[in-house]
PDBQT receptor file of N, H, CA, C and O in Angstrom, charges set to zero:
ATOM      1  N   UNK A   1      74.040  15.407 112.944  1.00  0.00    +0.000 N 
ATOM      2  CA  UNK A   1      74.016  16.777 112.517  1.00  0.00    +0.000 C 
ATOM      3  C   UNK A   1      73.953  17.707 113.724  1.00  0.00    +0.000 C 
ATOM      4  O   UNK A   1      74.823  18.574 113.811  1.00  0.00    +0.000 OA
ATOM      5  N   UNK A   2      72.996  17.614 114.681  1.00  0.00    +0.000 N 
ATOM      6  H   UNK A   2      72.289  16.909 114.610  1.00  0.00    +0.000 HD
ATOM      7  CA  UNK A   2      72.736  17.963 116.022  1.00  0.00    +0.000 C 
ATOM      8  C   UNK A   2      74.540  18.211 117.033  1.00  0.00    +0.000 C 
ATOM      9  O   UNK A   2      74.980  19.153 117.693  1.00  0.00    +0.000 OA
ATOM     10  N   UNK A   3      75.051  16.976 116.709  1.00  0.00    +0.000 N 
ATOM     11  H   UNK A   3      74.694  16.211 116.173  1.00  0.00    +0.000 HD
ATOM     12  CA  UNK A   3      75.950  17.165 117.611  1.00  0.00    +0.000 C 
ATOM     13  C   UNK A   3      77.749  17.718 116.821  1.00  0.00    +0.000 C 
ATOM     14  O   UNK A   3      78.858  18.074 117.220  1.00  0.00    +0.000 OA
ATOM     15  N   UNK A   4      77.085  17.490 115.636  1.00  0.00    +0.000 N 
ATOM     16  H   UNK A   4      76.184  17.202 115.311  1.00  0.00    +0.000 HD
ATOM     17  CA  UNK A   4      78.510  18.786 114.669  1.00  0.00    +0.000 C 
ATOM     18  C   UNK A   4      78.344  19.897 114.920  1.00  0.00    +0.000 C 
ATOM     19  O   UNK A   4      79.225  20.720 115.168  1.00  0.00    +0.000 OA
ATOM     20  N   UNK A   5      76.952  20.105 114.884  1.00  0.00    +0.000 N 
ATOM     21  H   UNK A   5      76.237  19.436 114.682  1.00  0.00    +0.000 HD
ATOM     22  CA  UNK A   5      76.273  22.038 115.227  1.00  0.00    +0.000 C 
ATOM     23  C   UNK A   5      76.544  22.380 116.596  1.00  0.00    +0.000 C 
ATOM     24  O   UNK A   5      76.782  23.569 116.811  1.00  0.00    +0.000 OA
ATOM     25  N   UNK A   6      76.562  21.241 117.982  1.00  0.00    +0.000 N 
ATOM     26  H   UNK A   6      76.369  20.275 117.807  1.00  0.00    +0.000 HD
ATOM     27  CA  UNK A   6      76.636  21.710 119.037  1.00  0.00    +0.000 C 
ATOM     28  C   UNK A   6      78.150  21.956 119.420  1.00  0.00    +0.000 C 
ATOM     29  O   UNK A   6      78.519  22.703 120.326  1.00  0.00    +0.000 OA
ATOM     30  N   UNK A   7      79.129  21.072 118.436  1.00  0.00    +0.000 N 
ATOM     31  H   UNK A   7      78.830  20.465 117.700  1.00  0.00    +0.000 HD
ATOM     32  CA  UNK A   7      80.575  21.429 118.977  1.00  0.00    +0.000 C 
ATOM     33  C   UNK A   7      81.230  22.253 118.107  1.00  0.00    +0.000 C 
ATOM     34  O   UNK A   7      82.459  22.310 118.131  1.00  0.00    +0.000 OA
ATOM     35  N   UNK A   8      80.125  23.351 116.804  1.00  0.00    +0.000 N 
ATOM     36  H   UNK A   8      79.126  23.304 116.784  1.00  0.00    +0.000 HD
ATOM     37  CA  UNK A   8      81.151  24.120 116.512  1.00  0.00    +0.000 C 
ATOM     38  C   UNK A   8      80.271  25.190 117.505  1.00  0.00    +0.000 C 
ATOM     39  O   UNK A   8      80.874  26.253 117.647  1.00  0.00    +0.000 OA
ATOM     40  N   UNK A   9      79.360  25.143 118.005  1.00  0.00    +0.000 N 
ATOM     41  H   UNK A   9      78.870  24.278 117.890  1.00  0.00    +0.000 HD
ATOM     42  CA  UNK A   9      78.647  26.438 118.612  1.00  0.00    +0.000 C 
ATOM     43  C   UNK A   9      79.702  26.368 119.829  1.00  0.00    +0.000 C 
ATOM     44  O   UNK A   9      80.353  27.405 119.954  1.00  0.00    +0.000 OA
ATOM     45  N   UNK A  10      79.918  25.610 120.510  1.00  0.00    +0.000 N 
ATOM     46  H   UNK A  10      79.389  24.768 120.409  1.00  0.00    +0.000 HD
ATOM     47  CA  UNK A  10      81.007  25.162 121.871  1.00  0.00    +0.000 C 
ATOM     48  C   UNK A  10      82.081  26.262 121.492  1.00  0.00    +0.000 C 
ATOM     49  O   UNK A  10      82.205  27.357 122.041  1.00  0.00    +0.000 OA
ATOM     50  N   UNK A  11      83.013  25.637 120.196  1.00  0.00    +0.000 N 
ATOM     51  H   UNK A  11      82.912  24.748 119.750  1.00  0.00    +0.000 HD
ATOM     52  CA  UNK A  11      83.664  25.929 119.585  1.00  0.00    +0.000 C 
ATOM     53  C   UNK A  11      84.132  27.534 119.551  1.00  0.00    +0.000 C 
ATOM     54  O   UNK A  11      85.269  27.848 119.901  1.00  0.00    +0.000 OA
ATOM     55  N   UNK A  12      83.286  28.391 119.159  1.00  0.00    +0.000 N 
ATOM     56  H   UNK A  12      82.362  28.137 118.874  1.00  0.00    +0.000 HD
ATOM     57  CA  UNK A  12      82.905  29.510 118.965  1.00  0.00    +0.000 C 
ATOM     58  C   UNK A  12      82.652  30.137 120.587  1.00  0.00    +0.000 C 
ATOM     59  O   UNK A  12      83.333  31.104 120.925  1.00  0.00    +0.000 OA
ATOM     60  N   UNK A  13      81.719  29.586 121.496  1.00  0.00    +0.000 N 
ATOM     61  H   UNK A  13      81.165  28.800 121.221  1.00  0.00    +0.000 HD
ATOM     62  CA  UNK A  13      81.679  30.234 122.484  1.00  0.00    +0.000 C 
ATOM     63  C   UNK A  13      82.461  29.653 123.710  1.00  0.00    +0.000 C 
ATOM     64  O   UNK A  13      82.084  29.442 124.863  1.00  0.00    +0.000 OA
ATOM     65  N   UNK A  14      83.547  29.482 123.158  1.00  0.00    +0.000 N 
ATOM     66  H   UNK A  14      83.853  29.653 122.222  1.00  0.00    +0.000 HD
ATOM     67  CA  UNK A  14      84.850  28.258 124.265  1.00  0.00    +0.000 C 
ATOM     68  C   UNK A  14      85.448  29.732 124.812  1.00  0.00    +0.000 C 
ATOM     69  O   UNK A  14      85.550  30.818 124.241  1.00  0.00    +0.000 OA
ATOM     70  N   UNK A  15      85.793  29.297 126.144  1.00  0.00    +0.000 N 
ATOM     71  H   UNK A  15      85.710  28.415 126.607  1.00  0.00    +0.000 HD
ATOM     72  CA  UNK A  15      86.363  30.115 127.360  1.00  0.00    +0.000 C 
ATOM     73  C   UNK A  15      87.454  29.125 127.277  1.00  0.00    +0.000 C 
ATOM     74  O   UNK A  15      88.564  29.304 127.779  1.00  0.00    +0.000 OA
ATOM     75  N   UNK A  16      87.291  28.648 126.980  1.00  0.00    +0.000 N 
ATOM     76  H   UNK A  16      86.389  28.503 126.572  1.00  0.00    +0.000 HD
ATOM     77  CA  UNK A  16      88.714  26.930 127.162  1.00  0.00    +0.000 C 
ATOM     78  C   UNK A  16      90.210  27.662 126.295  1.00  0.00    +0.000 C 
ATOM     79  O   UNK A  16      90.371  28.684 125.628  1.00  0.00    +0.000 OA
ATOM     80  N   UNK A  17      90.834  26.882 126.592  1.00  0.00    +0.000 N 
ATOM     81  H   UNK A  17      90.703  26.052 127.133  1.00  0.00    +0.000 HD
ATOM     82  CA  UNK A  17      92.561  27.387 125.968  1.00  0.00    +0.000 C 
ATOM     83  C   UNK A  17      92.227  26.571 124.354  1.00  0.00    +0.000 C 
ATOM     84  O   UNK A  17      92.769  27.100 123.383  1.00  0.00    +0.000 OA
ATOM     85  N   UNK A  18      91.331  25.283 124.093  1.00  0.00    +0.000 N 
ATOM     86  H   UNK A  18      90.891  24.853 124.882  1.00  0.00    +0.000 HD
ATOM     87  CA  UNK A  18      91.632  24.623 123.225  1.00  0.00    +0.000 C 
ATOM     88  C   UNK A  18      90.298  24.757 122.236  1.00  0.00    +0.000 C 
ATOM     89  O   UNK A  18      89.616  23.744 122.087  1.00  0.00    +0.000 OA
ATOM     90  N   UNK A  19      89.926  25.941 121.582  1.00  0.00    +0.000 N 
ATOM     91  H   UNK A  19      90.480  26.765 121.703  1.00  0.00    +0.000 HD
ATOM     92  CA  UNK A  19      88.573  25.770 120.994  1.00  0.00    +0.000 C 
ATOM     93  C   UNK A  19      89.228  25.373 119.718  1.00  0.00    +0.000 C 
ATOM     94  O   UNK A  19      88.556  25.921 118.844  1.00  0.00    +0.000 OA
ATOM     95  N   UNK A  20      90.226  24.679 119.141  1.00  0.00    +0.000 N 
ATOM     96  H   UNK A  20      90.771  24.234 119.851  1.00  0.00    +0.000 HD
ATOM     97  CA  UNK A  20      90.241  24.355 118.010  1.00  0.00    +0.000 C 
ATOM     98  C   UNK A  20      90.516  23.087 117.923  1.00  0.00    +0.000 C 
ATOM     99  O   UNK A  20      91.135  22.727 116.922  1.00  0.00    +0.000 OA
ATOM    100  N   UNK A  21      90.154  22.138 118.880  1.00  0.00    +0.000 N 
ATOM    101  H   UNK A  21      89.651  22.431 119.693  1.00  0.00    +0.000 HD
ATOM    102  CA  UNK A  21      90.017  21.039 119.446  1.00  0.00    +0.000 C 
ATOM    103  C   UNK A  21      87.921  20.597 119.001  1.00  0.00    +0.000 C 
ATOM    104  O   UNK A  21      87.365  19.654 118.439  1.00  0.00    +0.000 OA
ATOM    105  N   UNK A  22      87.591  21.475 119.440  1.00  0.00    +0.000 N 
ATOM    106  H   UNK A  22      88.043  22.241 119.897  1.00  0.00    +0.000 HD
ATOM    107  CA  UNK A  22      86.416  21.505 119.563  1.00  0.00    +0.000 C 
ATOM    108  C   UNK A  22      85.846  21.578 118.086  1.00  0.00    +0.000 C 
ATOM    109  O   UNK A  22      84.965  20.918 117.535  1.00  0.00    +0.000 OA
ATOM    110  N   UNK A  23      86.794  22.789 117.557  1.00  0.00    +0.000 N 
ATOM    111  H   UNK A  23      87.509  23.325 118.004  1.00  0.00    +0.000 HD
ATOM    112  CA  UNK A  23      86.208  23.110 115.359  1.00  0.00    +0.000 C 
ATOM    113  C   UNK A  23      86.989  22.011 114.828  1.00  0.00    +0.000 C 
ATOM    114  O   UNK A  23      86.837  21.929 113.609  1.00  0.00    +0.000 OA
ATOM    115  N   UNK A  24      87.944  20.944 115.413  1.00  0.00    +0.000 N 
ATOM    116  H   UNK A  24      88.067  21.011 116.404  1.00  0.00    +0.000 HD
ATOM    117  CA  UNK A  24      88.395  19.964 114.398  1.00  0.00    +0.000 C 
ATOM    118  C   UNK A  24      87.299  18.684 114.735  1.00  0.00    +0.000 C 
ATOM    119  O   UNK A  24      86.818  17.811 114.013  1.00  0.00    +0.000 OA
ATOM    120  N   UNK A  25      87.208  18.876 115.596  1.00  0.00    +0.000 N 
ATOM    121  H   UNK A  25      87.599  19.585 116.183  1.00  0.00    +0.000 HD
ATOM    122  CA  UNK A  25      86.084  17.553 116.286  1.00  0.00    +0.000 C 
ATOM    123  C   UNK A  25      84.656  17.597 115.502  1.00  0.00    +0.000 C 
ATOM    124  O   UNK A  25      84.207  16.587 114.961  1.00  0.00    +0.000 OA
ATOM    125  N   UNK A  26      83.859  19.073 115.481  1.00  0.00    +0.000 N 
ATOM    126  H   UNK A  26      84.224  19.894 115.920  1.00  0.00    +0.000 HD
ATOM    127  CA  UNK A  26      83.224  19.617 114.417  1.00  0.00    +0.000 C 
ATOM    128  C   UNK A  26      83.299  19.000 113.109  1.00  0.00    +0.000 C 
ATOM    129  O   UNK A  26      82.364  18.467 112.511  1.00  0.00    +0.000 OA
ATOM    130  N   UNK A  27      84.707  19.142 112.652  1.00  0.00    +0.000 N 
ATOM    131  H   UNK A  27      85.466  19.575 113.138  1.00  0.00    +0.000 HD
ATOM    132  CA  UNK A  27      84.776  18.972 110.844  1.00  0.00    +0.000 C 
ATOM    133  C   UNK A  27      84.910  17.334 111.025  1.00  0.00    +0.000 C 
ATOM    134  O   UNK A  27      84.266  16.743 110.159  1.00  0.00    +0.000 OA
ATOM    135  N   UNK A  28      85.319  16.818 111.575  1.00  0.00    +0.000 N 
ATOM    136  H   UNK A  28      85.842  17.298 112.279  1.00  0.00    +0.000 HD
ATOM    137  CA  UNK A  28      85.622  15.540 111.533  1.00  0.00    +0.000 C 
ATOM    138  C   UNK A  28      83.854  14.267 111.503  1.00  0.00    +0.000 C 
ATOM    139  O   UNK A  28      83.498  13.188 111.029  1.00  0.00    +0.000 OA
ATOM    140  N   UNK A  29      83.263  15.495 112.435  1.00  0.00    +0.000 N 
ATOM    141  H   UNK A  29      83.552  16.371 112.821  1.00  0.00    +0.000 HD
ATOM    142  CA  UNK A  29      82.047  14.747 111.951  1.00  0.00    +0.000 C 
ATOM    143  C   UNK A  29      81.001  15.671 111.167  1.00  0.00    +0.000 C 
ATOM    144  O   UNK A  29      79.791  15.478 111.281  1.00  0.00    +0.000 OA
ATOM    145  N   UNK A  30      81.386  16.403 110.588  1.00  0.00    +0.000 N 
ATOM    146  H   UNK A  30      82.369  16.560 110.495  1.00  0.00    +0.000 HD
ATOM    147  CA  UNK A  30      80.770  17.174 109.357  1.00  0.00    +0.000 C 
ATOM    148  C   UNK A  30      81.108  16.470 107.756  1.00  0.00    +0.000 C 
ATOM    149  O   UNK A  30      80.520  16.619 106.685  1.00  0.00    +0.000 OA
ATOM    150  N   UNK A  31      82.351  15.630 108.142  1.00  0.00    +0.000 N 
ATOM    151  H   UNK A  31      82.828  15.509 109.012  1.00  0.00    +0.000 HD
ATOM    152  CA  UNK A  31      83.212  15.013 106.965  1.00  0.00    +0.000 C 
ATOM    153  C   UNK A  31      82.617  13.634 107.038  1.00  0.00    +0.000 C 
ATOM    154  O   UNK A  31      83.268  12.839 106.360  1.00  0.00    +0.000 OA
ATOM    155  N   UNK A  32      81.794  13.213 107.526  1.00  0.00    +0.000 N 
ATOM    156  H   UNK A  32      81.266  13.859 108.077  1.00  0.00    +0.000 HD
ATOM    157  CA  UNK A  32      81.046  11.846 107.964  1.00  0.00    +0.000 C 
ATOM    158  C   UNK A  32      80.034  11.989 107.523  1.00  0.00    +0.000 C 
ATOM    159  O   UNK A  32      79.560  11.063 106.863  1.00  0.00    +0.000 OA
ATOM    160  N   UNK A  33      79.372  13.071 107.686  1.00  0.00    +0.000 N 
ATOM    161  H   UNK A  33      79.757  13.822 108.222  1.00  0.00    +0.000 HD
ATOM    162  CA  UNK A  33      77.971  13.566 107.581  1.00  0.00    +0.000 C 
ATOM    163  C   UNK A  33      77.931  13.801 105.992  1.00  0.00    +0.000 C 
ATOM    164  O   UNK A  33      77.059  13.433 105.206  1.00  0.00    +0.000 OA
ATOM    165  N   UNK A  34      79.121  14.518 105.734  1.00  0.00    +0.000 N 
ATOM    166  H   UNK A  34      79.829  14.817 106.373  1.00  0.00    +0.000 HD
ATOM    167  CA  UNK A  34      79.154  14.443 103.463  1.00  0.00    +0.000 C 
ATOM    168  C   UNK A  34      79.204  13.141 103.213  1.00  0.00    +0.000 C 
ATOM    169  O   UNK A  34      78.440  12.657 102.379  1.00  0.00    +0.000 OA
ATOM    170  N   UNK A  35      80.322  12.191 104.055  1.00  0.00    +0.000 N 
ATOM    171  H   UNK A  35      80.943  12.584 104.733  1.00  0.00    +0.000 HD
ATOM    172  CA  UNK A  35      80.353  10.607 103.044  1.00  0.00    +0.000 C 
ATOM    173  C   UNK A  35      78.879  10.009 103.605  1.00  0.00    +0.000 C 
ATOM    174  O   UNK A  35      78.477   9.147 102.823  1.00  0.00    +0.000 OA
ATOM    175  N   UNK A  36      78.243  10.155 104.388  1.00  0.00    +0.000 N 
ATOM    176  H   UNK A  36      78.570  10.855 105.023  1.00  0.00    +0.000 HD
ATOM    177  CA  UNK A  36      76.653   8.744 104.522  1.00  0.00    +0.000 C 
ATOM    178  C   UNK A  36      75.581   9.978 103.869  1.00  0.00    +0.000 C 
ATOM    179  O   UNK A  36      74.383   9.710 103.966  1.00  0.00    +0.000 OA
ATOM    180  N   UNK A  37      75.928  11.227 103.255  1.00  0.00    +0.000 N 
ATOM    181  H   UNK A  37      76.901  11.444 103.177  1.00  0.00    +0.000 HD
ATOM    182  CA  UNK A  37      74.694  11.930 103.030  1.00  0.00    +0.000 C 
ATOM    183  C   UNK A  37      75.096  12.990 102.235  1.00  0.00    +0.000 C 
ATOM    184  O   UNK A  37      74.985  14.203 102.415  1.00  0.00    +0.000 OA
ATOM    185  N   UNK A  38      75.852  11.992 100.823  1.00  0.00    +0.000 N 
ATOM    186  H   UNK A  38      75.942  11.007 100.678  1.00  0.00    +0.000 HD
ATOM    187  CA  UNK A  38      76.261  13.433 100.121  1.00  0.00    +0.000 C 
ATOM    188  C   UNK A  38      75.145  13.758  99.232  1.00  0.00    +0.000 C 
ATOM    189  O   UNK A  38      75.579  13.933  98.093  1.00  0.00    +0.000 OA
ATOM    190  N   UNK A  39      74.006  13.893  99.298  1.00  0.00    +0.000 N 
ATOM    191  H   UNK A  39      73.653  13.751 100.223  1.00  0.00    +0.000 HD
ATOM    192  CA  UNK A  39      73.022  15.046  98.802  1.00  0.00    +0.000 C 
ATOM    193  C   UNK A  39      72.970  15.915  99.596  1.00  0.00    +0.000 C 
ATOM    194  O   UNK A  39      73.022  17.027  99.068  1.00  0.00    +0.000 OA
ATOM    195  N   UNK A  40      72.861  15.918 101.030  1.00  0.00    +0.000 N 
ATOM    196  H   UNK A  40      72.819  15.015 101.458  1.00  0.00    +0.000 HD
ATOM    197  CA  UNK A  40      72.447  16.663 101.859  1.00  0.00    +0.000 C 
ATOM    198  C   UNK A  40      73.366  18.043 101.971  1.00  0.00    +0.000 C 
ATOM    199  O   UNK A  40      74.564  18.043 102.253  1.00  0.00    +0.000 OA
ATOM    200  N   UNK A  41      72.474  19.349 101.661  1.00  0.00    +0.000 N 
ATOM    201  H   UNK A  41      71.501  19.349 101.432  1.00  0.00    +0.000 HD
ATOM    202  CA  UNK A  41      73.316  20.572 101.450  1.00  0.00    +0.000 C 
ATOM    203  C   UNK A  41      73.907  20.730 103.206  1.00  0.00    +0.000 C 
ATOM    204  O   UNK A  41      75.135  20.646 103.191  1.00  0.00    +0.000 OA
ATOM    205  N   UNK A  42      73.486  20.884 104.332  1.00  0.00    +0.000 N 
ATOM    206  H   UNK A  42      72.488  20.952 104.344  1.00  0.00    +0.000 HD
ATOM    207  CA  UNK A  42      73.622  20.872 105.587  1.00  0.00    +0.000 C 
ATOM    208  C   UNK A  42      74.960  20.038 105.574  1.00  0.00    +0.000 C 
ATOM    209  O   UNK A  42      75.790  20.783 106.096  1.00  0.00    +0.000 OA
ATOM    210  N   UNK A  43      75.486  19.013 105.275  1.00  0.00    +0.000 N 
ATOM    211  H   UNK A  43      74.812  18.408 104.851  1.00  0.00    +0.000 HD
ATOM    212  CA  UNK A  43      76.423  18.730 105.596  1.00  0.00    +0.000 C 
ATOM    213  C   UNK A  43      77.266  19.638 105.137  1.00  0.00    +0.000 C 
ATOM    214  O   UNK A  43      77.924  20.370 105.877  1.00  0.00    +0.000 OA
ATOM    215  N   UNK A  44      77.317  19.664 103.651  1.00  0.00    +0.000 N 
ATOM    216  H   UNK A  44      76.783  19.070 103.050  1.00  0.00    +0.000 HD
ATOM    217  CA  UNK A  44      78.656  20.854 103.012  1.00  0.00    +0.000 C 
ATOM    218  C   UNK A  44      78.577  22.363 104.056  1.00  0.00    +0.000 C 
ATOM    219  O   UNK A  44      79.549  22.987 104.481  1.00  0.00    +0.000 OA
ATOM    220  N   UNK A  45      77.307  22.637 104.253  1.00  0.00    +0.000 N 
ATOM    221  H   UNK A  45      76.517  22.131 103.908  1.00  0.00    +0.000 HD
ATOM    222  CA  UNK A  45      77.410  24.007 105.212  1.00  0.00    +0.000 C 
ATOM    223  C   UNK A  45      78.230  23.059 106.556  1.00  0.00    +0.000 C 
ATOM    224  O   UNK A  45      79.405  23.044 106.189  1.00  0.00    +0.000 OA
ATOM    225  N   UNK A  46      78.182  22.630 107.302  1.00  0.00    +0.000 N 
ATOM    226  H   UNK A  46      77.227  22.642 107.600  1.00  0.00    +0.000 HD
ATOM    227  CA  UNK A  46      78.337  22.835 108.604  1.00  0.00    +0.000 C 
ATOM    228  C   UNK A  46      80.088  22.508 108.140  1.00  0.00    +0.000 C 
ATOM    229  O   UNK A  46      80.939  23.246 108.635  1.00  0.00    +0.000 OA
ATOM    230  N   UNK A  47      80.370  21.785 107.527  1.00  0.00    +0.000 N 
ATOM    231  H   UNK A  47      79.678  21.185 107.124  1.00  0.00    +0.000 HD
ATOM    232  CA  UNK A  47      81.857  22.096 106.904  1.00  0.00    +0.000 C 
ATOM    233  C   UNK A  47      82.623  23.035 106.621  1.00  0.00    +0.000 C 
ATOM    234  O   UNK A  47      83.850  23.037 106.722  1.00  0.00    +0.000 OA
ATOM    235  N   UNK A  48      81.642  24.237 106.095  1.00  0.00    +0.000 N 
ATOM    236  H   UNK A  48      80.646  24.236 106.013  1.00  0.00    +0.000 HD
ATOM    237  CA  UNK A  48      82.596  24.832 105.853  1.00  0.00    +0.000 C 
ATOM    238  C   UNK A  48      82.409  26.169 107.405  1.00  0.00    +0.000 C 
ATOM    239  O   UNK A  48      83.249  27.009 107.729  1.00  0.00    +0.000 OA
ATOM    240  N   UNK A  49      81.199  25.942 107.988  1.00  0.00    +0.000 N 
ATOM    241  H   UNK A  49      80.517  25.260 107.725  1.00  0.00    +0.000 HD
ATOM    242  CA  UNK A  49      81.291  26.783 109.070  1.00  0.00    +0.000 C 
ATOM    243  C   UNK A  49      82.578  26.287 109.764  1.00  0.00    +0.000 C 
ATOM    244  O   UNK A  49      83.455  27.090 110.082  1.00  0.00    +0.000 OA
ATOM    245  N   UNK A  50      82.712  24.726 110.039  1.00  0.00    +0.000 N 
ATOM    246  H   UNK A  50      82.000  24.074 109.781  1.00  0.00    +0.000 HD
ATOM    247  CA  UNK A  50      83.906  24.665 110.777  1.00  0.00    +0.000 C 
ATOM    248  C   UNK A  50      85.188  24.683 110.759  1.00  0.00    +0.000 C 
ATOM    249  O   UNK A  50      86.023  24.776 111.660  1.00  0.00    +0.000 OA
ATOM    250  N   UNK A  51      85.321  24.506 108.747  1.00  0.00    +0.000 N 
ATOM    251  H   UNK A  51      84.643  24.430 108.015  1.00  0.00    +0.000 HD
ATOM    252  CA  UNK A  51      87.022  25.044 108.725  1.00  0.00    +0.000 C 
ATOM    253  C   UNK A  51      86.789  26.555 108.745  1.00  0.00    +0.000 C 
ATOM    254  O   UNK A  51      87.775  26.993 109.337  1.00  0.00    +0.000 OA
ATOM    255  N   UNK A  52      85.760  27.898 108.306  1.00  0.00    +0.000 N 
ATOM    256  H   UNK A  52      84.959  27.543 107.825  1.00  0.00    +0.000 HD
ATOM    257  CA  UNK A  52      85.996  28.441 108.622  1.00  0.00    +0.000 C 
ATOM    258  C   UNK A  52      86.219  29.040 109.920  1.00  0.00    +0.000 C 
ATOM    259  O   UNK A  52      86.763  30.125 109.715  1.00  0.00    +0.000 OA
ATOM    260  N   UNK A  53      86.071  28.865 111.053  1.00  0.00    +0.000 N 
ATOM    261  H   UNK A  53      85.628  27.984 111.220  1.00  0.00    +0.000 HD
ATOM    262  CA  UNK A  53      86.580  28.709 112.287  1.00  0.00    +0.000 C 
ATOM    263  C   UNK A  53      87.357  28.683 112.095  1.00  0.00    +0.000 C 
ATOM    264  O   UNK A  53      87.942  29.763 112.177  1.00  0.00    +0.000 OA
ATOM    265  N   UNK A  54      88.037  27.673 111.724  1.00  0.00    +0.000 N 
ATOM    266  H   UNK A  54      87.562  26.795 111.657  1.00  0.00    +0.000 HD
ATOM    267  CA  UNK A  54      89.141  27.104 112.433  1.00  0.00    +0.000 C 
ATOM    268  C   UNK A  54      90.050  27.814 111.749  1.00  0.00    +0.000 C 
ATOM    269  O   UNK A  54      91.201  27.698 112.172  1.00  0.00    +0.000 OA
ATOM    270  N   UNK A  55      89.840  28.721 110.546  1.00  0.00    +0.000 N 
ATOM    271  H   UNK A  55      88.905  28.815 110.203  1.00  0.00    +0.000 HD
ATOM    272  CA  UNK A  55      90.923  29.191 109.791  1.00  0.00    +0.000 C 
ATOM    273  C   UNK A  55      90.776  30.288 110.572  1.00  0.00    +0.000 C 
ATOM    274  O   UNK A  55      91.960  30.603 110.692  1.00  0.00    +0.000 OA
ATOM    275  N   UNK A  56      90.197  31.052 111.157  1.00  0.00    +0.000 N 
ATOM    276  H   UNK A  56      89.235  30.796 111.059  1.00  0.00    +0.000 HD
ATOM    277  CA  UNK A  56      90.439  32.319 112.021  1.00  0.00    +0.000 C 
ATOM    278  C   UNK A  56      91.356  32.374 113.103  1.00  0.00    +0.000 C 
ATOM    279  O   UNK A  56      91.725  33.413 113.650  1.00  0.00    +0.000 OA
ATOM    280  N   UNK A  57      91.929  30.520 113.570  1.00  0.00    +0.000 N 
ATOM    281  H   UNK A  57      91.629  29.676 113.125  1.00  0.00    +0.000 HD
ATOM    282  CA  UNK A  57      92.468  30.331 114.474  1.00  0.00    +0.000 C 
ATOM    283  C   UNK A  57      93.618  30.193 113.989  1.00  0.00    +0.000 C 
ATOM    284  O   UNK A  57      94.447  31.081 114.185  1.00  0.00    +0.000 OA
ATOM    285  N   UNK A  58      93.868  29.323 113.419  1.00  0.00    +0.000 N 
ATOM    286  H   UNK A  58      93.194  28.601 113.259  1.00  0.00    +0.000 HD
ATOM    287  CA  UNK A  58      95.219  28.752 112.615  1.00  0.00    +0.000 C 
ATOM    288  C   UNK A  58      96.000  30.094 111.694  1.00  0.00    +0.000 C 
ATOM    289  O   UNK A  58      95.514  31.001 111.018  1.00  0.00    +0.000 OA
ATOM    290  N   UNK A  59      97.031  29.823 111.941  1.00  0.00    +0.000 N 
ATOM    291  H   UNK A  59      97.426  29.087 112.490  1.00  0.00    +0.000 HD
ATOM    292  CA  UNK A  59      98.289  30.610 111.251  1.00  0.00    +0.000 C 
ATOM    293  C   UNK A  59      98.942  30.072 109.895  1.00  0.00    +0.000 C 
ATOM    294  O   UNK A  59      98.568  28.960 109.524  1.00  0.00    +0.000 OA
ATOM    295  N   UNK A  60      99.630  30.572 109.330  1.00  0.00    +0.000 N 
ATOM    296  H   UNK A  60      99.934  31.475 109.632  1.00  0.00    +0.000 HD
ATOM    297  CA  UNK A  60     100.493  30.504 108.427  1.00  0.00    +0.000 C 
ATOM    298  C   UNK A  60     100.346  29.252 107.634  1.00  0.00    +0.000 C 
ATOM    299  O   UNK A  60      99.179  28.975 107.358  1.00  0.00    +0.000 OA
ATOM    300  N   UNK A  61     101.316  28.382 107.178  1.00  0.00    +0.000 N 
ATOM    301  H   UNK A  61     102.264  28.607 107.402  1.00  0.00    +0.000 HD
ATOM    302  CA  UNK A  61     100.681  27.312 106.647  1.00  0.00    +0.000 C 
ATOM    303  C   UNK A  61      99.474  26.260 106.833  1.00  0.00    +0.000 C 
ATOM    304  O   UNK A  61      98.658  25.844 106.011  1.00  0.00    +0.000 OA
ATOM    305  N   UNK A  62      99.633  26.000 108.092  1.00  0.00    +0.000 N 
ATOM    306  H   UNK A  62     100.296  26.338 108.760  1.00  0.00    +0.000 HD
ATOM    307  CA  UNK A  62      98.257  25.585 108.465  1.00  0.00    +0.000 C 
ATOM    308  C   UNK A  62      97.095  25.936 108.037  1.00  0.00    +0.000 C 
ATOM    309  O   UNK A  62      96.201  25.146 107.732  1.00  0.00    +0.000 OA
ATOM    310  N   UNK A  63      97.032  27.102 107.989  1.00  0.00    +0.000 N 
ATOM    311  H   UNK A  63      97.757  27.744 108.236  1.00  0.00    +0.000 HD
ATOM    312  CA  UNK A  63      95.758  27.772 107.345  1.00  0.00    +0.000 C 
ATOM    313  C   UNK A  63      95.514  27.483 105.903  1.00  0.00    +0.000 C 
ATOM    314  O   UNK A  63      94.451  26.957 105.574  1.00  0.00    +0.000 OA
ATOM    315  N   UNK A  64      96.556  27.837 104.887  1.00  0.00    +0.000 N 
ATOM    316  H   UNK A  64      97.420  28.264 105.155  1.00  0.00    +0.000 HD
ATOM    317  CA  UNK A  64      96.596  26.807 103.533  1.00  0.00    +0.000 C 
ATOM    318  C   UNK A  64      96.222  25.854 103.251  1.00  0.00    +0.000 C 
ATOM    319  O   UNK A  64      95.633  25.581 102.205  1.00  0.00    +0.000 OA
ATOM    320  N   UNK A  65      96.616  24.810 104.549  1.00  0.00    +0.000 N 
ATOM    321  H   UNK A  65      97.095  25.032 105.399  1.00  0.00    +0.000 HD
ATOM    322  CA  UNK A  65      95.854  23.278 104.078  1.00  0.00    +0.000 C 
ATOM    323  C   UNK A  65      94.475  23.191 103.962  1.00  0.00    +0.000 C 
ATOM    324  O   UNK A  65      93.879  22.416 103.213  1.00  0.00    +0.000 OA
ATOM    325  N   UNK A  66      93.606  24.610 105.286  1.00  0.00    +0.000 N 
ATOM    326  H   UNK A  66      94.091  25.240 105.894  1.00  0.00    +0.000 HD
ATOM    327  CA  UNK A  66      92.424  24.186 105.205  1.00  0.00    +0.000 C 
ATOM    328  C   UNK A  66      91.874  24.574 103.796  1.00  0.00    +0.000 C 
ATOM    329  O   UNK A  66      90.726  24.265 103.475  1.00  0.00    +0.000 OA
TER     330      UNK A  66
């Protein structure tokens, strides 16, 4: 949980060319964190903090899928 929260905070405060590298890396283990702990409300939040990110980044269809 610790380290989904630290790479969408990265994420968010990235100087880097690739912070949506960082919010997919985020969801990918936010989406781990729902399958070993689907009671846990914290997982569904940090999910949707990180597609929302990532939808601020993403364009046109892309953005749909999320």
């Amino acid at each position: 949980m610790k380290m989904t929260r630290a790479y969408i905070d990265v994420g968010q405060g990235a100087e880097t060319a690739k912070p949506e590298s960082l919010f997919i890396t985020g969801l990918r283990f936010a989406d781990t964190l729902r399958q070993r702990y689907p009671d846990s409300g914290q997982a569904y939040f940090l999910t949707s903090v990180a597609s929302g990110n990532l939808c601020l980044i993403r364009k046109g269809a892309r953005r749909i899928k999320l």
